[in-house]
TIVO-2410 file (N, C-alpha, C; in nm, 3 decimals):
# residues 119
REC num residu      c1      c2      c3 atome chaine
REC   1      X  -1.822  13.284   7.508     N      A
REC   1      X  -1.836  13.175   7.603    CA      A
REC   1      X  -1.704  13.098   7.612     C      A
REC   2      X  -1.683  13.056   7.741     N      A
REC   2      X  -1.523  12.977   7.717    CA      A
REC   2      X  -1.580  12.822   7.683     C      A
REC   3      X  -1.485  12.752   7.657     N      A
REC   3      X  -1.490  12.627   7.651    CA      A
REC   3      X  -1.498  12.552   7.785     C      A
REC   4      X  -1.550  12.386   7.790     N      A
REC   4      X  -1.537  12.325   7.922    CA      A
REC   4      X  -1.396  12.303   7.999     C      A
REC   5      X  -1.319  12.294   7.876     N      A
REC   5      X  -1.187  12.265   7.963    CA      A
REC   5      X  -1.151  12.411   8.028     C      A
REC   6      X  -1.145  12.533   7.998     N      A
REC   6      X  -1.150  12.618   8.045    CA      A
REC   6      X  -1.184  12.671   8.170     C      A
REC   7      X  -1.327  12.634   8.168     N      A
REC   7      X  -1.379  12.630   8.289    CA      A
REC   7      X  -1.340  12.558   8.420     C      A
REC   8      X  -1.347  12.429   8.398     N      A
REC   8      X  -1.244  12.320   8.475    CA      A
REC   8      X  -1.168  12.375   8.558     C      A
REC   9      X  -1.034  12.389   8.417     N      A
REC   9      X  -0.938  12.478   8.455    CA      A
REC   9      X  -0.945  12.606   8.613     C      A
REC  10      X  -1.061  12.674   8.564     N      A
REC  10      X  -1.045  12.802   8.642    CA      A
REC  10      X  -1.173  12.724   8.740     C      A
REC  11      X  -1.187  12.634   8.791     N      A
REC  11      X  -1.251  12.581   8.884    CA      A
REC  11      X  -1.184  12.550   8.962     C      A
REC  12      X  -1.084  12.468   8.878     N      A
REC  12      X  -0.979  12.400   9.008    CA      A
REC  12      X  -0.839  12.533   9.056     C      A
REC  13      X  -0.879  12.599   9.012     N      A
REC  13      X  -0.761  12.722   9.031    CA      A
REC  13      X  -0.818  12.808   9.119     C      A
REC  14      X  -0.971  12.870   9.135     N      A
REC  14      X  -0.979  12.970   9.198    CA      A
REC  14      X  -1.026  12.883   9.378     C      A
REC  15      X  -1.011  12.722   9.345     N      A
REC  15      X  -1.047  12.645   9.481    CA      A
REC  15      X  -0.897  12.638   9.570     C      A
REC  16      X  -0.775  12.688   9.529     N      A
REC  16      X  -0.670  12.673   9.548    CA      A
REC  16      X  -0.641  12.753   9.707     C      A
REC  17      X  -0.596  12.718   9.811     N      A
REC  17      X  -0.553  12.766   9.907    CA      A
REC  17      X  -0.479  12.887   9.886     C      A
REC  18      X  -0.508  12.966   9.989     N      A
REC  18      X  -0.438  13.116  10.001    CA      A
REC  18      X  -0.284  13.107   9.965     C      A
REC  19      X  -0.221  13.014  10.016     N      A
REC  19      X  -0.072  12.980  10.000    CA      A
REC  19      X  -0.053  12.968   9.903     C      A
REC  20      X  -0.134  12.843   9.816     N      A
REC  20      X  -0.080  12.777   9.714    CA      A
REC  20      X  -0.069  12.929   9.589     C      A
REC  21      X  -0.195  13.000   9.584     N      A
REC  21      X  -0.204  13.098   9.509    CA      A
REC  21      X  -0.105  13.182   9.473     C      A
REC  22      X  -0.055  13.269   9.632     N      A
REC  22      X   0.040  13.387   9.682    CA      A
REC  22      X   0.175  13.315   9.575     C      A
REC  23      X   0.225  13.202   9.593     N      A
REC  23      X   0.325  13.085   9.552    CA      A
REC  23      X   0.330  13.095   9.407     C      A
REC  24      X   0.177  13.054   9.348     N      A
REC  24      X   0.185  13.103   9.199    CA      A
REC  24      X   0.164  13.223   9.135     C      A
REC  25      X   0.155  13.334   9.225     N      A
REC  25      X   0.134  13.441   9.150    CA      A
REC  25      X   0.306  13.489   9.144     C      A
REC  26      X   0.382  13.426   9.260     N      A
REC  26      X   0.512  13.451   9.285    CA      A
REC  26      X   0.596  13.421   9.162     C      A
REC  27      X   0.554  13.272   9.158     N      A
REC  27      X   0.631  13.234   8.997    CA      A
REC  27      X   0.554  13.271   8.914     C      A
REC  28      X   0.462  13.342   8.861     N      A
REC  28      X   0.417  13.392   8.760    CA      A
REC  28      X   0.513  13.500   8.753     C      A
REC  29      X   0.538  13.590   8.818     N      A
REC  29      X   0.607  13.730   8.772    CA      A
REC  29      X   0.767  13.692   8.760     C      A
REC  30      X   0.754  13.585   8.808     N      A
REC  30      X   0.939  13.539   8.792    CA      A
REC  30      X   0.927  13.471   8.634     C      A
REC  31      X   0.853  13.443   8.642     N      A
REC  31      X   0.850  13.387   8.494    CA      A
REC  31      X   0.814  13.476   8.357     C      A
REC  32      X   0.807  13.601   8.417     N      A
REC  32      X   0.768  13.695   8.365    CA      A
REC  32      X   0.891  13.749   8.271     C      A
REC  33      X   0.991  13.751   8.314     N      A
REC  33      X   1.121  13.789   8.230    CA      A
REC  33      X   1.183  13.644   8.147     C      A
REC  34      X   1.115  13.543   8.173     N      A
REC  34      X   1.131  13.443   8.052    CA      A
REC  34      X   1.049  13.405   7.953     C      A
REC  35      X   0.983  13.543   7.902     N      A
REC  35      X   0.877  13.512   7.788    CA      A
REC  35      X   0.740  13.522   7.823     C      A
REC  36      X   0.692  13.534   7.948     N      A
REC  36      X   0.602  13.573   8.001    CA      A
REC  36      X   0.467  13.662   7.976     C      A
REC  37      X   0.580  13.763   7.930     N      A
REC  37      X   0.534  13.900   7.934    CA      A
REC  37      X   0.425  13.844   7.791     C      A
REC  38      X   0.531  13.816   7.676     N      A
REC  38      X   0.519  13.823   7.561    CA      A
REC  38      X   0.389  13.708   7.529     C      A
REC  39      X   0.421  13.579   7.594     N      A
REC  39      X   0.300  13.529   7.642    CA      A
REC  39      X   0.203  13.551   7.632     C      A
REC  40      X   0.156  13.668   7.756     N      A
REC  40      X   0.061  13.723   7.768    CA      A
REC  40      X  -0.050  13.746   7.643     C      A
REC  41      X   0.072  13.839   7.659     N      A
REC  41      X   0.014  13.906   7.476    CA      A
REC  41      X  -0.045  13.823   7.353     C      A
REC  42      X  -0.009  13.713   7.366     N      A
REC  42      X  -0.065  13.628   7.294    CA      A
REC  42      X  -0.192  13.513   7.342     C      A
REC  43      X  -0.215  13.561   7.432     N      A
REC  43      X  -0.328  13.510   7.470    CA      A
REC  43      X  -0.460  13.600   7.520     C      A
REC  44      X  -0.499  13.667   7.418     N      A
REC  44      X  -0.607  13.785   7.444    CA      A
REC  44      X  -0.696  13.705   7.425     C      A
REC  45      X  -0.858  13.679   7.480     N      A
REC  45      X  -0.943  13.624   7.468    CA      A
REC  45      X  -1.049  13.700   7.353     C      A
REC  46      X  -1.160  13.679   7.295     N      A
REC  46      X  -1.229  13.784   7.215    CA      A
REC  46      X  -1.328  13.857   7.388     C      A
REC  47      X  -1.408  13.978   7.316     N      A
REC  47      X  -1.460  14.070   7.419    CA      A
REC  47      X  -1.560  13.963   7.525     C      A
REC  48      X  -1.618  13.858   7.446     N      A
REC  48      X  -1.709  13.807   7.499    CA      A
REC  48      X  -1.647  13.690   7.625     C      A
REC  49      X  -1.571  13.646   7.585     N      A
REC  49      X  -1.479  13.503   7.624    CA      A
REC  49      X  -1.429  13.591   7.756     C      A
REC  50      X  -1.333  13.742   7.719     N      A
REC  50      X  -1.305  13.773   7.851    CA      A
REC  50      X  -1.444  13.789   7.983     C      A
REC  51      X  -1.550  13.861   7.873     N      A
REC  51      X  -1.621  13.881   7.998    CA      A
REC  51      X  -1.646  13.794   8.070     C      A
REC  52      X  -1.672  13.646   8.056     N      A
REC  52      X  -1.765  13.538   8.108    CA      A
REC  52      X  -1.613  13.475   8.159     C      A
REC  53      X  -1.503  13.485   8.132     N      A
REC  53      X  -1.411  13.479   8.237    CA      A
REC  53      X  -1.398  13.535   8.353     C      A
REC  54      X  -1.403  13.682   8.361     N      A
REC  54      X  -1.378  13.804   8.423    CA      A
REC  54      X  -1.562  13.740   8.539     C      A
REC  55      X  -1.629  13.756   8.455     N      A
REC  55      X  -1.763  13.730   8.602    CA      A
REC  55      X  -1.711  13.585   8.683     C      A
REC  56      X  -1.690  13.481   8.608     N      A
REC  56      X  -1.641  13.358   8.686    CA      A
REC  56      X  -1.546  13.392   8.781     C      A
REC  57      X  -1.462  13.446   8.712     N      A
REC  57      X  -1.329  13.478   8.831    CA      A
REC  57      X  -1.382  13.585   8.953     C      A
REC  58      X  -1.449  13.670   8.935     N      A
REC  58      X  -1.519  13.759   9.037    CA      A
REC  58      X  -1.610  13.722   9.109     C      A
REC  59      X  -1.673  13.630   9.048     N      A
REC  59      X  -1.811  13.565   9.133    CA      A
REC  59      X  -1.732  13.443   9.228     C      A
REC  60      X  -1.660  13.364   9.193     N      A
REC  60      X  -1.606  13.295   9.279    CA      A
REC  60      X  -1.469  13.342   9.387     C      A
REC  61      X  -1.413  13.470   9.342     N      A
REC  61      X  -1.327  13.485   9.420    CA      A
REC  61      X  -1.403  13.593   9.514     C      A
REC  62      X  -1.494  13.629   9.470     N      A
REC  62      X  -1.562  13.736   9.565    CA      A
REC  62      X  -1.619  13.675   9.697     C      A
REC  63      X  -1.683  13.558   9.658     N      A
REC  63      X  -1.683  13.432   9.825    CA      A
REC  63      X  -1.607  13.417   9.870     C      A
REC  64      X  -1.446  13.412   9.880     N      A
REC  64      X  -1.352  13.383   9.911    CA      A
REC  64      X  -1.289  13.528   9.966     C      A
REC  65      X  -1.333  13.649  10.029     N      A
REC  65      X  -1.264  13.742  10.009    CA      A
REC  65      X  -1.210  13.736  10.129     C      A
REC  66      X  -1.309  13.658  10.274     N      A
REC  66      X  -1.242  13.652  10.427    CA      A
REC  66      X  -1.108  13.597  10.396     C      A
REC  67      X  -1.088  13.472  10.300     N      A
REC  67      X  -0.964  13.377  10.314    CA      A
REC  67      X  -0.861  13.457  10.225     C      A
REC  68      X  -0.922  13.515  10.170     N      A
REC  68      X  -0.790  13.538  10.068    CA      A
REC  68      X  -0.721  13.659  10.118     C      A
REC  69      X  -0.780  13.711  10.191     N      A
REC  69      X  -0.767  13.846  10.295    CA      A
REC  69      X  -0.607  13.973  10.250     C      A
REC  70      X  -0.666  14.066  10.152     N      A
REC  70      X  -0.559  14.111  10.094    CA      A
REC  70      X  -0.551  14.015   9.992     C      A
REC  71      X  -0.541  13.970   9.929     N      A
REC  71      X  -0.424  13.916   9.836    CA      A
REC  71      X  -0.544  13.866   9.694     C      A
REC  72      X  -0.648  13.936   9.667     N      A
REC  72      X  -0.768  13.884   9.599    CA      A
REC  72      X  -0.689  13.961   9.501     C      A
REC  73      X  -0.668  14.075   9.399     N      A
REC  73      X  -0.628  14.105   9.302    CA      A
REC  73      X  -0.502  14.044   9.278     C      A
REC  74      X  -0.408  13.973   9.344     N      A
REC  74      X  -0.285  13.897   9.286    CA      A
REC  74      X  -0.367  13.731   9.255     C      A
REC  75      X  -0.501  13.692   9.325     N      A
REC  75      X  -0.521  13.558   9.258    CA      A
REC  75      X  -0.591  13.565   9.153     C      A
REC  76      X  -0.667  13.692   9.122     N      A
REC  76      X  -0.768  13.742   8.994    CA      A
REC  76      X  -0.670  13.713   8.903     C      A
REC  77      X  -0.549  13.799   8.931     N      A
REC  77      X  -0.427  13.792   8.804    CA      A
REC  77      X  -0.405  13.705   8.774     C      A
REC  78      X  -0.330  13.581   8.840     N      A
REC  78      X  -0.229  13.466   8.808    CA      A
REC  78      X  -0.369  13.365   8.765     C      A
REC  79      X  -0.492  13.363   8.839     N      A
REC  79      X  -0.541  13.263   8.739    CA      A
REC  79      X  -0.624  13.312   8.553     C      A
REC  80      X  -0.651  13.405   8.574     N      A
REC  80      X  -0.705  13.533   8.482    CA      A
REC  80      X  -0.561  13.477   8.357     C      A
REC  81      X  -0.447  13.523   8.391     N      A
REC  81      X  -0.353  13.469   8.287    CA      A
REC  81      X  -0.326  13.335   8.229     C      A
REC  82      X  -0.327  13.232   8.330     N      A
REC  82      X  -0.361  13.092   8.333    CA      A
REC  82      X  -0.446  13.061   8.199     C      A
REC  83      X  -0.574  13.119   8.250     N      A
REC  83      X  -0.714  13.056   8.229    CA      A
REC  83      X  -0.708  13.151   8.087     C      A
REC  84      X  -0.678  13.237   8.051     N      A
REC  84      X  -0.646  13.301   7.911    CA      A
REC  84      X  -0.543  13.209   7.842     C      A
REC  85      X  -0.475  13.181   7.882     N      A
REC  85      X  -0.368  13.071   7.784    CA      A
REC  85      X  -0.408  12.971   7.746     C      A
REC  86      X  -0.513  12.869   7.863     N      A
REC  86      X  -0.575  12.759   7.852    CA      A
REC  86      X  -0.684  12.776   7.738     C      A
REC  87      X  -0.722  12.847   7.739     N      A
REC  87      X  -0.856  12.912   7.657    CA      A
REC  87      X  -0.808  12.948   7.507     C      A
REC  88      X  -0.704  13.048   7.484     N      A
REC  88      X  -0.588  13.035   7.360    CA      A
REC  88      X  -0.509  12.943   7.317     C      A
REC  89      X  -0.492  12.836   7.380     N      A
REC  89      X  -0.340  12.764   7.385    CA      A
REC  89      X  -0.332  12.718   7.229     C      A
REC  90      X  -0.439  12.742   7.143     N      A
REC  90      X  -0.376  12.725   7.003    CA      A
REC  90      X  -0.318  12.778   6.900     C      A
REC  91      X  -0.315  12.940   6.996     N      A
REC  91      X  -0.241  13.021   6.892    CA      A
REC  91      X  -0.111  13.055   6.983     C      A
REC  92      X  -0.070  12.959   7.158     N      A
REC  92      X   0.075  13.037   7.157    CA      A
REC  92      X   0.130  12.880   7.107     C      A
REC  93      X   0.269  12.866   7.148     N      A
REC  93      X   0.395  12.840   7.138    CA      A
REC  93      X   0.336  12.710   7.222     C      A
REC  94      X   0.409  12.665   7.213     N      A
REC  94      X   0.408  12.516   7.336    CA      A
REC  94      X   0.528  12.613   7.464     C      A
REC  95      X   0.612  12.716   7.441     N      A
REC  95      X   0.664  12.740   7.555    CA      A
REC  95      X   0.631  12.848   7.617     C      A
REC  96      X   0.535  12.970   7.502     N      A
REC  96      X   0.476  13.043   7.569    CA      A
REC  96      X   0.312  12.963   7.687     C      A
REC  97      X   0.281  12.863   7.643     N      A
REC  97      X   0.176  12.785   7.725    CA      A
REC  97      X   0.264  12.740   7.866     C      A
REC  98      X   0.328  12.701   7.840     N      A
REC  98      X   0.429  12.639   7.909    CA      A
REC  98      X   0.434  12.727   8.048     C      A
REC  99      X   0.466  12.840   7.998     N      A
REC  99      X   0.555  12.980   8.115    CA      A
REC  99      X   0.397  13.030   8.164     C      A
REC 100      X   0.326  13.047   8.137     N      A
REC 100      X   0.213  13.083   8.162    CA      A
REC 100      X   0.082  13.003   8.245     C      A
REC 101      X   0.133  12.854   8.215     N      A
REC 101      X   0.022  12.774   8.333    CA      A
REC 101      X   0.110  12.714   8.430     C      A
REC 102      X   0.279  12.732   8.383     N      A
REC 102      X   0.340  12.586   8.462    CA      A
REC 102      X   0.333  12.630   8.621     C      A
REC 103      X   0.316  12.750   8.667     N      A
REC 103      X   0.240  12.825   8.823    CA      A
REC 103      X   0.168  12.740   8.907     C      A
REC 104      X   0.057  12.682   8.764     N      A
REC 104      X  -0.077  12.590   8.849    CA      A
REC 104      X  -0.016  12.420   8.830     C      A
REC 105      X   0.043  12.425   8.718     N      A
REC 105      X   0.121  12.281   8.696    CA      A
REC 105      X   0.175  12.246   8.829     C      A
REC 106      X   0.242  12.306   8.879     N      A
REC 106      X   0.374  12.304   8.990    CA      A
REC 106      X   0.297  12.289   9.094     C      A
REC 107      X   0.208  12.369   9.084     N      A
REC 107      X   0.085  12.357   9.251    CA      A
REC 107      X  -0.024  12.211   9.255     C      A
REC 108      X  -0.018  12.135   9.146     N      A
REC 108      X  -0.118  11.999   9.143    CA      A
REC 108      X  -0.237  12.041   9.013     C      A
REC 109      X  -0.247  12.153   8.983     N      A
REC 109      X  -0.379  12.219   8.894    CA      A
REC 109      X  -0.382  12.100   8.806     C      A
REC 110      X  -0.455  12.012   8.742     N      A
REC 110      X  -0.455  11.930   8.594    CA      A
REC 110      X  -0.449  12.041   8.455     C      A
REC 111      X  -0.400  12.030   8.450     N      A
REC 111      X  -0.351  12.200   8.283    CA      A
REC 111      X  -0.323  12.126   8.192     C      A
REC 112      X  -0.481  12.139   8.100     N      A
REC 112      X  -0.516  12.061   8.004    CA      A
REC 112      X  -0.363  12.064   7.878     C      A
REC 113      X  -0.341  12.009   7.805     N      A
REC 113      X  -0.242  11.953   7.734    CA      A
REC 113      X  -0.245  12.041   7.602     C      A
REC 114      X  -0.132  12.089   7.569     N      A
REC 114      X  -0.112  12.226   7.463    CA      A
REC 114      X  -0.154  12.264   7.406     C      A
REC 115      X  -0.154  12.134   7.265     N      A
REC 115      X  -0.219  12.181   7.132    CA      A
REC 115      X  -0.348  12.112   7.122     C      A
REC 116      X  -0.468  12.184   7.127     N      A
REC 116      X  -0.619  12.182   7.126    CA      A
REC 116      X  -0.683  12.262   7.005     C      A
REC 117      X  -0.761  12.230   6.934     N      A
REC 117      X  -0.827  12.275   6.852    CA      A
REC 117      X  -0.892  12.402   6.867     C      A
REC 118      X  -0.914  12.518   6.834     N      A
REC 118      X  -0.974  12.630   6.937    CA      A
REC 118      X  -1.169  12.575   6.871     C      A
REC 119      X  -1.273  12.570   6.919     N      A
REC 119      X  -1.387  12.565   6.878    CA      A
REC 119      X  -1.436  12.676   6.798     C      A
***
């Protein structure tokens, strides 16, 4: 199960305009060669946490498929990575968190604050 801030999180992310998205998935992969990658990697969710991510993100972007028209597997991604960091953020870095939400930071997202206790 994810946590509430989590959720939040990927509430106010998958409500994000077609633009704003395309924009952060843009700086996501640019940010990708500054630690990004490695990032990633450090933010694996357990089997359960991904799934109930993975249905949220599908169930709400799947309503959205007229607007997002094309471009639904680049917003699955960039918030999917987001919303995995937010959900980890106690086992990366303050700069691997950093490179990994600052996408939705930059776009208005509220991206709950680093170091959190994991439950």
């Amino acid at each position: 199960m994810l946590d509430a801030v989590t959720i939040a999180f990927v509430e106010q992310a998958v409500a994000l305009p077609p633009q704003v998205l395309t924009e952060a998935f843009g700086r996501q992969v640019r940010l990708r060669a500054k630690g990004g990658k490695e990032a990633s990697r450090a933010a694996v969710p357990s089997a359960s946490e991904n799934s109930d991510l993975e249905h949220r993100l599908n169930t709400a972007l799947r309503a959205r498929t007229d607007e997002l028209d094309g471009m639904m597997m680049e917003a699955y991604a960039v918030i999917q990575t987001a919303a995995r960091a937010v959900l980890k953020r106690a086992k990366l870095t303050e700069e691997q968190y950093d490179v990994l939400v600052r996408p939705f930071a930059d776009a208005g997202v509220e991206v709950p604050s680093y170091r959190v206790a994991e439950a």
